[in-house]
N, C-alpha and C positions, 0 to 999 in steps of 0.2 A: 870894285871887287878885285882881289886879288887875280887868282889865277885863272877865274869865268870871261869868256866874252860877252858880253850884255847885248853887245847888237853885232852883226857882219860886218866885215871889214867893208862891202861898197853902202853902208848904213842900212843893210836891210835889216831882216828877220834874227835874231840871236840865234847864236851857232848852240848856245849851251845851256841848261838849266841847271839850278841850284836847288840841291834838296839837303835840307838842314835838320838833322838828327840827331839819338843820342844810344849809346850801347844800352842792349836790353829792352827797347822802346819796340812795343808789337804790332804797333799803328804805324812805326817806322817802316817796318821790313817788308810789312803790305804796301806798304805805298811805292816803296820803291821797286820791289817787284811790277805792281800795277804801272808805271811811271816807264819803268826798262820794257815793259810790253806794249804798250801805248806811241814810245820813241822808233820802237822796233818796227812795229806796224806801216810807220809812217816813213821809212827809210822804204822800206820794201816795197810800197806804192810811189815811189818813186820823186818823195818829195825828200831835199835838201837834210842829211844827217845833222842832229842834235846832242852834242856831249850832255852826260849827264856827271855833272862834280856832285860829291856827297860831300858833307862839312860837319862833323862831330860838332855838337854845342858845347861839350866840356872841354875841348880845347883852347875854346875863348871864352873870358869872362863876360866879355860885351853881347857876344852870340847866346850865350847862358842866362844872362836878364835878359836880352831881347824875345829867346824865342822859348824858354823853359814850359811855358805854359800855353805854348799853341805849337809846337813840334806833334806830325811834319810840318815841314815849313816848305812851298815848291814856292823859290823866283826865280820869273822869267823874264827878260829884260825888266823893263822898269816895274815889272807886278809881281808882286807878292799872293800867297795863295796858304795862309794859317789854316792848321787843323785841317791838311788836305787828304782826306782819308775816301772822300765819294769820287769814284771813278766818272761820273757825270762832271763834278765840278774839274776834274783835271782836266777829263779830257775837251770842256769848255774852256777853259785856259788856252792850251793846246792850240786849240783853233784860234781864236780873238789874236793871241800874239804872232801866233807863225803863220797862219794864212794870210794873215790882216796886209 
């Protein structure tokens, strides 16, 4: 990944997620909404902040065939989370990778 951290710097938990989107996309805007309220949450319970990088899919060709047809797209460290629009599956994510 470019400019995401995938794991911590002493190998833990990822500092960052990745949410892959596309302008105009209305499944997008909820998700990241839900996604920044969910990060939020979890900062303010006092566990470890989580960047959240956006990444347009029309910016890259390769992002554009990979994810055109399952955008949102949430990776976090090494997991992937297509068509991530259920606030239950995120915020199962969420846990498995950063509490894990």
């Amino acid at each position: 990944m470019d400019d995401a951290t995938p794991i911590g710097a002493d190998g833990g938990a990822p500092t960052s997620v990745v949410l892959y989107t596309r302008p105009g996309c209305g499944l997008c805007t909820e998700t990241r909404a839900y996604l920044r309220a969910a990060l939020d949450r979890r900062t303010a319970d006092g566990r470890p902040p989580v960047t959240l990088i956006e990444r347009d899919i029309e910016s890259d060709p390769a992002w554009e065939r990979a994810f055109f047809a399952e955008i949102p797209v949430i990776e976090l460290g090494d997991r992937r989370l297509p068509l991530a629009t259920s606030p239950a599956r995120i915020e199962r994510l969420l846990r498995e990778v950063l509490d894990a």
